[in-house]
C-alpha positions in Angstrom: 2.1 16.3 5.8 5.3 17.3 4.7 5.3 20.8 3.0 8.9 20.3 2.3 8.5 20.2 -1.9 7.2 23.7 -1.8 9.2 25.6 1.3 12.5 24.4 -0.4 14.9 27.8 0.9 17.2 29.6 -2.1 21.0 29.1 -1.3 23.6 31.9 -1.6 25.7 32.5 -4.5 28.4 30.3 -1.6 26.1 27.6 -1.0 24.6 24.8 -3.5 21.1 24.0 -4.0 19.2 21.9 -1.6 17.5 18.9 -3.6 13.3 18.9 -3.9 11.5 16.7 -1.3 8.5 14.4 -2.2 5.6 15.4 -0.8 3.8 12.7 1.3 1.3 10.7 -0.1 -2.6 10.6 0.1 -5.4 8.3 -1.0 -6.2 7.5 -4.7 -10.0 8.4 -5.3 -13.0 6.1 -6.2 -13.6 7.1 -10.4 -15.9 5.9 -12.8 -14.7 5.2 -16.5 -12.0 3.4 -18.6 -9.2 4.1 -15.8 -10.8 2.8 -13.0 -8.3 -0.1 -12.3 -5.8 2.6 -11.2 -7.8 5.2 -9.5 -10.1 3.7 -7.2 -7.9 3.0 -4.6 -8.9 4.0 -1.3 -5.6 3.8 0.4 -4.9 3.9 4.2 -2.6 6.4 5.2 -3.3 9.6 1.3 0.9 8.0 4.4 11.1 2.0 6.9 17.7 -3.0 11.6 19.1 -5.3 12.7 17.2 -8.1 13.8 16.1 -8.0 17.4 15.6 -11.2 20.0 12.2 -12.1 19.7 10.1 -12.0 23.3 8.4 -14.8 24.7 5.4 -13.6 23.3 6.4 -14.6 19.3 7.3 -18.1 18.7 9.1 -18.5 15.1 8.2 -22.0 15.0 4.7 -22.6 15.9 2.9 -24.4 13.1 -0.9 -25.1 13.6 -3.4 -27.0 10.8 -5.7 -24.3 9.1 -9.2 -25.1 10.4 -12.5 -24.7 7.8 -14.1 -21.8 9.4 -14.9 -19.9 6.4 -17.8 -20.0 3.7 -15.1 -19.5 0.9 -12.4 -22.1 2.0 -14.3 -24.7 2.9 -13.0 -28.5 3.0 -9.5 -27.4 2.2 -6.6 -29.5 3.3 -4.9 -28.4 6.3 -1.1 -26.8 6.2 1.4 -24.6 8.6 2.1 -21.0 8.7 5.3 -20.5 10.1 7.3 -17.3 11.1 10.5 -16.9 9.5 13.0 -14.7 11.4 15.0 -12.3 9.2 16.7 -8.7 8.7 14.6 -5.4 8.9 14.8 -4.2 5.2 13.8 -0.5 6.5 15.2 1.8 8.6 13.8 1.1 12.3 12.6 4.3 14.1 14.9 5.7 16.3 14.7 3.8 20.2 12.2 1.4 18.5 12.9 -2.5 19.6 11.5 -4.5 16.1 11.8 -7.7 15.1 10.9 -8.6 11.6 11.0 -11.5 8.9 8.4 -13.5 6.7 5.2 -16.1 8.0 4.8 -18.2 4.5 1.8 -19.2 3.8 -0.2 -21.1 0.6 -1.1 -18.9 -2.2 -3.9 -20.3 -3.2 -5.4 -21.9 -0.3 -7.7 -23.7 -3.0 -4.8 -25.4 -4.1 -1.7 -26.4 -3.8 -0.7 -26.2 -0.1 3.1 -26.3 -1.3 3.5 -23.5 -3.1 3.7 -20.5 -0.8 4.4 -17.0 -0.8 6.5 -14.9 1.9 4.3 -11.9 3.9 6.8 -9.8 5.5 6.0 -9.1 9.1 7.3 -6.2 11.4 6.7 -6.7 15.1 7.5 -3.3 16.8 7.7 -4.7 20.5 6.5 -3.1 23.5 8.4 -0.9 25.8 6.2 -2.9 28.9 8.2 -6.0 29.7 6.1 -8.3 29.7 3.6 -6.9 27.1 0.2 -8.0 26.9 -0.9 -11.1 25.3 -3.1 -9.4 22.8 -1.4 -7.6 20.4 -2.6 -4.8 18.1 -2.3 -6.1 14.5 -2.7 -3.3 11.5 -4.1 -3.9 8.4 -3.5 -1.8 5.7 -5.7 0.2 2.8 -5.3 0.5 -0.7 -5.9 -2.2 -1.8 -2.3 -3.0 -2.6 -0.9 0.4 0.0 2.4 -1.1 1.5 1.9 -1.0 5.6 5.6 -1.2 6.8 7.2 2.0 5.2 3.7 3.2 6.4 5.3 2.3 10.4 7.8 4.4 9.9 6.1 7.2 8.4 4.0 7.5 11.4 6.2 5.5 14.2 6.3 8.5 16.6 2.6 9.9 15.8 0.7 6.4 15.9 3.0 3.6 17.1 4.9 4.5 19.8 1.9 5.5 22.0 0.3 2.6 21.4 2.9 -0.1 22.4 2.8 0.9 26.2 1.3 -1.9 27.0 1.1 -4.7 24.1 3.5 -5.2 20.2 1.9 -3.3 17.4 2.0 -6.0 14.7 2.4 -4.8 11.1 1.9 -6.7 8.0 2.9 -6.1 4.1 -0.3 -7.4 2.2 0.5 -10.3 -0.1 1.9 -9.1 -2.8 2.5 -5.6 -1.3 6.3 -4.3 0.0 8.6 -6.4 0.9 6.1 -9.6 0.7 7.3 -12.0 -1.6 6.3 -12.1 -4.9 5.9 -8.7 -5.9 3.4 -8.0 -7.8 4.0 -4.1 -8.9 3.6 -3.6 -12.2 4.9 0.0 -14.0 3.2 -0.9 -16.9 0.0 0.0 -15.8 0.9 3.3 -14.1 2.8 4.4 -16.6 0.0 3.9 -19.0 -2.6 5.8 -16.5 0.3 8.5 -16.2 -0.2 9.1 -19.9 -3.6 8.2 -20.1 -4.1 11.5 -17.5 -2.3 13.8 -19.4 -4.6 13.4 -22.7 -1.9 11.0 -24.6 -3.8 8.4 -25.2 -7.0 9.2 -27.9 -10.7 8.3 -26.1 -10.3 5.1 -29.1 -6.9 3.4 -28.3 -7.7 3.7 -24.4 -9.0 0.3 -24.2 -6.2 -1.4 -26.4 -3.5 0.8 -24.6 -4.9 -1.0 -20.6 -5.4 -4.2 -22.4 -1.8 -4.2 -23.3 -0.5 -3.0 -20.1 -2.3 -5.7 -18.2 -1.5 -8.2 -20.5 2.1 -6.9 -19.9 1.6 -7.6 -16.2 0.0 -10.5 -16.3 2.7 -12.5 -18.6 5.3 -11.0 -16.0 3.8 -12.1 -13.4 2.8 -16.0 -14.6 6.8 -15.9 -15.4 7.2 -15.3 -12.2 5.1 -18.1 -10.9 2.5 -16.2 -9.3 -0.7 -16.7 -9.5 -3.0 -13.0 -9.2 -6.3 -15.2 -9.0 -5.2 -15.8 -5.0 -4.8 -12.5 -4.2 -8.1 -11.6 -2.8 -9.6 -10.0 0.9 -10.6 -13.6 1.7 -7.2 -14.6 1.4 -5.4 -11.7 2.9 -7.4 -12.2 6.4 -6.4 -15.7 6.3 -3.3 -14.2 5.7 -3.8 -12.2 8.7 -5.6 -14.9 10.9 -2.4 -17.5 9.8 0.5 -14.2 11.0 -1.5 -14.2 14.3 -0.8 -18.1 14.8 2.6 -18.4 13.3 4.0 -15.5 15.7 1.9 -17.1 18.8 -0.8 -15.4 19.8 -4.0 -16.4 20.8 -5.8 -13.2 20.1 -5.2 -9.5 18.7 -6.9 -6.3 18.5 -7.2 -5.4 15.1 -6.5 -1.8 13.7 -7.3 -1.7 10.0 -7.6 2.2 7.8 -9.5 2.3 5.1 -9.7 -1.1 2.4 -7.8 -2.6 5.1 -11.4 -2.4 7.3 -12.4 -4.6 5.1 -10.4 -7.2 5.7 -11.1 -6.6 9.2 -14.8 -7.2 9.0 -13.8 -11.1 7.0 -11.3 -11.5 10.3 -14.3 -10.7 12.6 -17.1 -12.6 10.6 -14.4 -16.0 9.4 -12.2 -16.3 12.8 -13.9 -14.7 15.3 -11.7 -16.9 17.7 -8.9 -14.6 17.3 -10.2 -10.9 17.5 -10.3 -10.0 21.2 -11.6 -5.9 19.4 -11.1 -4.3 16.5 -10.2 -0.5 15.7 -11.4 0.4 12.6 -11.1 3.3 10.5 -12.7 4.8 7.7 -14.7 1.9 7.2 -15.5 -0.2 4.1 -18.4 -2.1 4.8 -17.9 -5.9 3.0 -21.2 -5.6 1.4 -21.0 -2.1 0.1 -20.5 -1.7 -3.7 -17.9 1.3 -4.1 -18.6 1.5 -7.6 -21.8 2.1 -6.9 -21.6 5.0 -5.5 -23.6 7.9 -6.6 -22.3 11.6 -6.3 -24.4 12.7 -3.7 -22.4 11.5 -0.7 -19.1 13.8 -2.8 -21.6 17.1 -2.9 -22.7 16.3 0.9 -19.6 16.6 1.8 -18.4 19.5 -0.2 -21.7 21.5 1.0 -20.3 20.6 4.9 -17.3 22.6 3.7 -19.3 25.6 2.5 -21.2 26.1 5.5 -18.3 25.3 7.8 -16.4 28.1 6.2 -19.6 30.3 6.3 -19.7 29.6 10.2 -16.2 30.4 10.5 -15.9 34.5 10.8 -12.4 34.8 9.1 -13.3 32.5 6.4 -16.6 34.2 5.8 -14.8 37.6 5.7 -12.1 36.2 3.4 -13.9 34.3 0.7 -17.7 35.3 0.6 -19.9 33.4 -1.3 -17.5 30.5 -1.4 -20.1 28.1 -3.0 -21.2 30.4 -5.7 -17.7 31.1 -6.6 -17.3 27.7 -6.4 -19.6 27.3 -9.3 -18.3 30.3 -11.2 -15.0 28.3 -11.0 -16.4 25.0 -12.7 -18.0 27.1 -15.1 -15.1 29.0 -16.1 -13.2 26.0 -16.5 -15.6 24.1 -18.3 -15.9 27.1 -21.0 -11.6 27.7 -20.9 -9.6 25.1 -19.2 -6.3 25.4 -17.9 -3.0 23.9 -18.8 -0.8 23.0 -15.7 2.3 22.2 -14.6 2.8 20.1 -11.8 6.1 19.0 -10.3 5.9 15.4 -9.1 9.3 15.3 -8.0 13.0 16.0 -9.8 12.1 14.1 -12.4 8.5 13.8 -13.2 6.1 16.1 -14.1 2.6 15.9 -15.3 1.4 18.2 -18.2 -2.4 18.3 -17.8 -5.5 20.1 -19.0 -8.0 21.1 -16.2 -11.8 21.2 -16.6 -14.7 22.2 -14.4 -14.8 18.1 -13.3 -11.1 17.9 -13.2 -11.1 20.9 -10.5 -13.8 19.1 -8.8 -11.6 16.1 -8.3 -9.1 18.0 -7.0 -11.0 19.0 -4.7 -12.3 15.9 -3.9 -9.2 14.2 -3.4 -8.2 17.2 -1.2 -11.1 16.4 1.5 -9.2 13.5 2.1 -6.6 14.9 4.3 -6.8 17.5 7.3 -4.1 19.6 6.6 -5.6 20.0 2.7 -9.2 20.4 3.6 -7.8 23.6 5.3 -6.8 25.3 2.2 -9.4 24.5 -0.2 -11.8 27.9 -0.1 -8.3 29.5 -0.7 -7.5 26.7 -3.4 -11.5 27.8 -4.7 -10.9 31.9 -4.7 -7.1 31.8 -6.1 -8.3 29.8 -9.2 -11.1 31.9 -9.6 -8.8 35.1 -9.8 -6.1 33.4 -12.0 -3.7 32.1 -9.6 -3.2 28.1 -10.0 -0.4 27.9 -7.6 -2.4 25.9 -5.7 -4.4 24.0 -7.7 -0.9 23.1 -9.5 0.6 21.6 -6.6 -2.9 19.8 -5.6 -2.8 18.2 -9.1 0.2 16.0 -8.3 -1.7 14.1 -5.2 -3.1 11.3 -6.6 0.5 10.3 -8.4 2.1 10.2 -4.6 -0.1 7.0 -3.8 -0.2 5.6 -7.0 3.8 5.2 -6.3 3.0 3.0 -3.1 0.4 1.2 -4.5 1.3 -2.3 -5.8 -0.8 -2.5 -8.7 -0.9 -6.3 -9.3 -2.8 -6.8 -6.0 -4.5 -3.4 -6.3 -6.5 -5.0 -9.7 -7.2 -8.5 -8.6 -8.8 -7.7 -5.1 -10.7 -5.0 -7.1 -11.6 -6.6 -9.9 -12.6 -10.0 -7.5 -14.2 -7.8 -4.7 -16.2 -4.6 -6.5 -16.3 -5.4 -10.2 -17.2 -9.3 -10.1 -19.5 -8.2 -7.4 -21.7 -6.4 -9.7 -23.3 -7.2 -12.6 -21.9 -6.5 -15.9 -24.7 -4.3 -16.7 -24.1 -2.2 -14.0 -20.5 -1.1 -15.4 -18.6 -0.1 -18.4 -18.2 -3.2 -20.4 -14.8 -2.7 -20.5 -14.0 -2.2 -17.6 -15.5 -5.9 -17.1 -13.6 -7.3 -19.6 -10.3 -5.8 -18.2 -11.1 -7.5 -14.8 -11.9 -10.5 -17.3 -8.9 -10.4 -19.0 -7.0 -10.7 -15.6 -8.3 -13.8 -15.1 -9.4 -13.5 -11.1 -12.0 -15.8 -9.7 -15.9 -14.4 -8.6 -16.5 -14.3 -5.4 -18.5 -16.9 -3.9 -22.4 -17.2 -2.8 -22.3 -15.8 0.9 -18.7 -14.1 0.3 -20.1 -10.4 0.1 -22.5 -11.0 3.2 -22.3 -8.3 5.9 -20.1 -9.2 9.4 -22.9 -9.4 12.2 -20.4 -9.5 15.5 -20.9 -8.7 19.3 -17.0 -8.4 18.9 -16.2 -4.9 20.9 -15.5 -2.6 18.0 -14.7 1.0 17.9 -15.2 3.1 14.6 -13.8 6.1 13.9 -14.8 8.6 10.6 -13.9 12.0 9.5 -16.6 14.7 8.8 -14.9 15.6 5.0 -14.6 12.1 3.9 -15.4 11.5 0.5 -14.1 8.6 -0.4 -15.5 6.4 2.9 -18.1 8.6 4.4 -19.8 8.9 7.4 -22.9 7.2 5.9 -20.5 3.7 5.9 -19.7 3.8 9.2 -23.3 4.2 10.2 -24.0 1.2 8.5 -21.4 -0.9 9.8 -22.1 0.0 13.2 -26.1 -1.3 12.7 -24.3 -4.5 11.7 -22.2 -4.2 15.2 -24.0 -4.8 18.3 -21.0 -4.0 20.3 -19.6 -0.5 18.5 -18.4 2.9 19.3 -18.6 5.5 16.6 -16.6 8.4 16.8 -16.8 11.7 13.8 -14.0 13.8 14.3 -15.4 16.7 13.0 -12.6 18.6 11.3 -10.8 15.3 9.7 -11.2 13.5 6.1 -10.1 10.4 5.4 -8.2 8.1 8.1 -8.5 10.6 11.2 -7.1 8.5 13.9 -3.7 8.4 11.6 -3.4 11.8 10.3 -1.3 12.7 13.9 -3.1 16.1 13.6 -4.6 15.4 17.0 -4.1 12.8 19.7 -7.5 12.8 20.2 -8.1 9.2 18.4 -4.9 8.0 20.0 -6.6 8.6 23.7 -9.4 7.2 22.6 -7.8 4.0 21.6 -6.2 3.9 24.4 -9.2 4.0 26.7 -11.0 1.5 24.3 -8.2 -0.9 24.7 -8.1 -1.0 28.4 -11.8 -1.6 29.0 -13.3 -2.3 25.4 -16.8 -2.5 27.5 -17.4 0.9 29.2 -18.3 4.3 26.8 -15.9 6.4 26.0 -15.4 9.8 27.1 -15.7 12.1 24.0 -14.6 15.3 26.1 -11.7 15.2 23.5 -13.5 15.2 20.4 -16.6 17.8 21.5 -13.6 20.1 22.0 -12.3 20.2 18.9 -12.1 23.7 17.5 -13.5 24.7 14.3 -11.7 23.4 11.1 -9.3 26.7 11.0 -9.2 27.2 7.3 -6.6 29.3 6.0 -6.9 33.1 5.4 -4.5 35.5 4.3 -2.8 37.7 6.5 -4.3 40.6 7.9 -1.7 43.4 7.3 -4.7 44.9 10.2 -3.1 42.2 12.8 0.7 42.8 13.8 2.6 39.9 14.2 5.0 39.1 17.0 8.8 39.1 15.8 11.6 37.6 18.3 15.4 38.7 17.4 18.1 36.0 16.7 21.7 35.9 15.2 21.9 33.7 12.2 25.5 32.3 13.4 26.3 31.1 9.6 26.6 34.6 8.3 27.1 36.7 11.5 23.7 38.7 11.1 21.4 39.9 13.5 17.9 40.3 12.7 14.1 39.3 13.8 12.0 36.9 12.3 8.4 36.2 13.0 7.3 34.3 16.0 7.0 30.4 15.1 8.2 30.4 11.8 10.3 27.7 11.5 14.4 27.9 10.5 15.2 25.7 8.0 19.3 26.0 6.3 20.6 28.7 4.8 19.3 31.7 7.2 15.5 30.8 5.7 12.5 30.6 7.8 9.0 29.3 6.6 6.0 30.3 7.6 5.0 26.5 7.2 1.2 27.6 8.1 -0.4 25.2 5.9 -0.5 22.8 2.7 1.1 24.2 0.0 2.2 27.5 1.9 4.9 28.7 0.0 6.0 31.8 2.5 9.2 32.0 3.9 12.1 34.4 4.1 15.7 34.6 4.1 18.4 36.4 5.2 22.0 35.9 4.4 25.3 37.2 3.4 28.1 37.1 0.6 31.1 38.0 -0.8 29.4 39.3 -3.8 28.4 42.5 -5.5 24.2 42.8 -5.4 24.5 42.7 -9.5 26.7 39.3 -9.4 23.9 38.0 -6.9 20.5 39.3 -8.5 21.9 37.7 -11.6 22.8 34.0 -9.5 19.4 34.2 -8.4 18.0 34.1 -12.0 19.0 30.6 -13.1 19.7 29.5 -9.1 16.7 30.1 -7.0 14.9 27.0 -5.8 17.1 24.2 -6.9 18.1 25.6 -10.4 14.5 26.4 -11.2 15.2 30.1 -11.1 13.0 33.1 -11.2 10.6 34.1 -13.8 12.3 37.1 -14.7 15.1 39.1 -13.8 15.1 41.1 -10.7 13.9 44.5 -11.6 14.9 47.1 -8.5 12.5 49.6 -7.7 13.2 51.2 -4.6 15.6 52.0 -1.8 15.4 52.2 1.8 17.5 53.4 4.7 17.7 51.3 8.3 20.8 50.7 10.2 22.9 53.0 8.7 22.6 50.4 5.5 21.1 51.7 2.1 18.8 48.4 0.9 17.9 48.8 -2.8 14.8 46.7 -3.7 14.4 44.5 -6.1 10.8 42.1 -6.8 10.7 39.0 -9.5 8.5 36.3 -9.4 8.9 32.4 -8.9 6.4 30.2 -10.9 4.0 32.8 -10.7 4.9 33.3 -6.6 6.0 37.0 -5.9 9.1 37.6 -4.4 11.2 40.5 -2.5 14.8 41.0 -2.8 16.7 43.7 -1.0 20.4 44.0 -1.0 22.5 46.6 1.2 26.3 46.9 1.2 28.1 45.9 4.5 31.5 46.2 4.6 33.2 43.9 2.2 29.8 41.9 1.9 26.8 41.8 0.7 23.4 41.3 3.1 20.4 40.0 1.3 16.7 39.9 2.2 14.3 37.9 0.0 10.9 37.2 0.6 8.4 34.9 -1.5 4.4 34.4 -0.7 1.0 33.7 -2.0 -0.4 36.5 -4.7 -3.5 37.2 -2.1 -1.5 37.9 0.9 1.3 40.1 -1.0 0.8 43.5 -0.3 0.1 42.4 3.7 3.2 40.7 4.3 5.1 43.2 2.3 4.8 45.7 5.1 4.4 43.1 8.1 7.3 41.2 7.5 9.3 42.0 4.2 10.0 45.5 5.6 10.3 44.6 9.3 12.8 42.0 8.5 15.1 44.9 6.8 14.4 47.6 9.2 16.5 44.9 11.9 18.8 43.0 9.7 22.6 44.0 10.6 26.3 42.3 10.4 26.5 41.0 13.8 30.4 40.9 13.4 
């Protein structure tokens, strides 16, 4: 995950402002109530040319008649998917060899077989000349979670060990990306956007979505699509019809998350062109998400509380971590918060946090490895009044909702879980939302489970919330072929979270005998889950000297921490870790640049208050005078010392709880061997 949006370094009084990153995205939670068509996404990874030759293996003009293999598209007339060469709208990967374009298909296969949509197709090739004949082909979460700028994001991590020996196919959902039509619709998340941040009264929340879909809907009949054929049946046709256009016989299929789903219809419908299938973070077809009961959430938050309770630094660190946990919902639920959170430059969301809202939070933070680290940190900082984290936690769910494509989000939602239960079962209005969108039912038989001696292999994460280890277990009953493997310190999508190449040697193996049992060497010697602590001002830490070239200083800097511009390092040792220090130089007075920092640090956000000094220090024949300030709530150390014609700085920000440790282990250190280097 990319830290970046918190670890942004301070420029010099000489240097401008770096711009705020996005933070990557994670996976939109399964919710109950009146916003449920925009937060029960459970999106795979949560995570971009010129046209190349094609190889012999991918034939752009193959055109084969649909045969009536499954229950739902039974007795349909035949028609031809073909490939359709054309530009790479996204940046290919460095060294990567990609050929991409569009396999058009019917959108309604029900209906008429002329009027077709585009799926955009990427085929990253592979660097073994000739590949294999059988492909991997991904299929993609959400529903509605766009699956190409998801290559790029995780080319070197997921991709490019996996094409040693066979293309790694990747296709945009209908109605996802850069498929053709579109069917994103702002409407509805700007109306969740405000519906979240307590705009919208409990009485107009119904008329508010009503209108927002309606919105949509008209857009999208304008349009000439239809969001009644935008269902899982269709999208593995759309799969099984990619498969023939591009020429091959069979694939192994790869699908995180939703996009198991659409698997299990490719395995169950067209068997005849699944030599294995990868799946991840299953969805089994016949489970009901929105039937889920709460139990499977508190399993997996009580897994947390013991891990940490096993761990000995974790223990030491945050005793009692479930009670406090309770003394944190309780606190909330009798005061609640207001927070902040910074999106990205420009959105924010102003929200009021509950006992249940913090519980979500944490929820949605289970999803991801690097997250689930910092939650009994997350737990104890709100209890003692620091929300830093809990602030920059709150803006997850808004990061997917950006790549979700909300048309085809709703209808395979509304068509695969609502329709699929009974109206009793649900929030009438949720029903007649999904109603009002007009999608068909499913049919008798559509909702059966896959039964398959296909060779499968199943991964799950521990911390899952959202698609437990309970679902995998139950797919694999259905499986008379299948591997499971629980990586025990993952959430949501483990074999994608490029955390460990543990799934990727797994897959690997799988792949080239999909019949023998895996060696799980790799995942029995996983460590513990390494939450975060804070620093130990008990434990020194290793420093390494280095010359900052760009303002000829000499100094030493902790082991690992990692430069970024601007003589700033960051710690960079988890989600959300805001440490870092800098160390830089300027033809300034230390008045002129205590002041610049006020209205300057952080991208113009500035500190909370103007430096205040409090102390001096002698080392290398410099005289440091200390300053401290704060930075949304963040502490942070400035020291200036006279040198020359220039001014040195040092500045140091960090966490409340680890303050007063790395105050003397680095803040202090870092001054003590900070020098011109002219």
């Amino acid at each position: 995950m990319n830290n970046s949006s918190v670890n942004q370094e301070p420029a010099s009084p000489n240097n401008p402002e770096k711009p705020d990153k996005k933070a990557d995205t994670l996976f939109i939670s399964v919710s109950v109530g009146i916003t449920l068509l925009v937060c029960v996404a459970i999106t795979g990874f949560a995570l971009r040319g010129r046209i190349s030759n094609l190889k012999n293996s991918v034939n752009p003009a193959v055109s084969i008649p649909t045969t009536s293999i499954n229950v739902t598209l039974e007795s349909k007339p035949s028609y031809s998917s073909v490939f359709e060469p054309g530009a790479c709208n996204f940046k290919v990967p460095d060294q990567a060899n990609v050929t991409c374009g569009f396999v058009i298909v019917p959108e309604d296969r029900s209906g008429d077989m002329k009027d077709t949509i585009k799926l955009a197709v990427a085929i990253y090739h592979s660097t073994n000349n000739p590949p294999k004949a059988d492909p991997i082909l991904y299929l993609q979460g959400g529903p509605g979670g766009t699956a190409i700028d998801w290559s790029v994001d995780v080319y070197q991590s997921v991709i490019m060990p996996l094409i040693v020996d066979r293309d790694f196919v990747v296709l945009d959902p209908r109605g996802v990306g850069y498929s053709k039509p579109s069917l994103d619709c702002n409407e509805i998340k700007n109306t969740y956007l405000s519906d979240i941040q307590g705009r919208i009264t409990s009485d107009q929340r119904a008329s508010y979505y009503e209108g927002a879909l309606l919105a949509c809907k008209n857009a999208f009949a304008n349009s000439g699509a239809n969001p009644s054929a935008y269902t899982s049946v269709e999208m593995a046709a759309d799969a099984r019809d990619t498969l023939v256009a591009l020429g091959y016989q069979q694939a192994n299929l790869y699908g995180i998350s939703y996009g198991t789903r659409i698997a299990q219809f490719l395995m169950r419908d067209y068997p005849e062109v699944v030599h294995t299938a990868i799946l991840d973070s299953v969805v089994p077809i016949e489970t009901k998400l929105l039937d889920q009961e709460i139990t499977v959430q508190n399993q997996v938050l009580q897994a947390l509380f013991k891990d940490c309770k096993a761990e000995p630094a974790c223990s030491a660190a945050y005793p009692d971590l479930e009670a406090v946990y309770g003394d944190v919902i309780s606190q909330l639920n009798t005061q609640p918060v207001k927070i902040h959170s910074i999106v990205d430059q420009n959105r924010a969301l102003d929200m009021t946090v509950d006992g249940p809202a913090f519980r979500n939070v944490l929820i949605w933070m289970l999803r991801d490895s690097q997250t689930i680290t910092v939650i009994p940190q997350m737990i104890y900082q709100t209890y003692n009044g620091d929300l830093a984290l809990l602030t920059l936690a709150n803006a997850l769910p808004i990061y997917t909702l950006d790549t979700i494509s909300m048309g085809s989000y709703i209808s395979v939602n509304c068509h695969d879980q609502v329709f699929a239960m009974s109206a009793e079962k649900l929030d009438k209005t949720i029903y007649d939302l999904c109603q009002l969108w007009q999608v068909k039912q499913p049919l008798q038989g559509e909702n059966d489970p896959v039964n398959s001696e296909i060779p499968t292999l199943i991964f799950a994460g521990k911390y899952d919330s959202v698609t437990p280890v309970s679902f995998a277990d139950q797919l694999a009953g259905h499986l008379g072929h299948s591997q499971l493997v629980v990586i025990p310190n993952q959430g949501h999508a483990p074999s994608s979270s490029g955390t460990s190449d543990c799934p990727t040697k797994l897959i690997l193996t799988f792949l080239s005998d999909p019949n023998a049992p895996l060696d799980l060497t790799c995942v029995t010697e996983t460590g513990a889950t390494g939450f975060v602590v804070p620093a130990d001002p008990k434990i020194p830490l290793a420093f390494e000297s280095t010359t900052i070239a760009q303002y000829q200083i000499a100094t030493r800097i902790p082991a690992k921490w990692i430069a970024a511009d601007f003589g700033f390092y960051n710690r960079n040792g988890a989600y959300g870790d805001i440490t870092q220090v800098g160390i830089q130089r300027a033809a300034v007075s230390e008045s002129q640049w205590a002041t610049w920092l006020s209205t300057n640090f952080r991208g113009n956000q500035g500190l909370d208050q103007v430096p205040v000094k409090y102390g001096e220090r002698q080392a290398n024949g410099l005289k440091w005078s200390i300053y401290r300030s704060e930075a949304h709530g963040f502490p942070v150390e400035i020291a200036f010392a006279k040198s020359n014609n220039d001014t040195l700085m040092v500045l140091m920000i960090s966490n409340k709880d680890e303050h007063d440790a790395l105050y003397d282990l680095v803040f202090l250190t870092v001054i003590d061997s900070t020098r011109s280097s002219k």
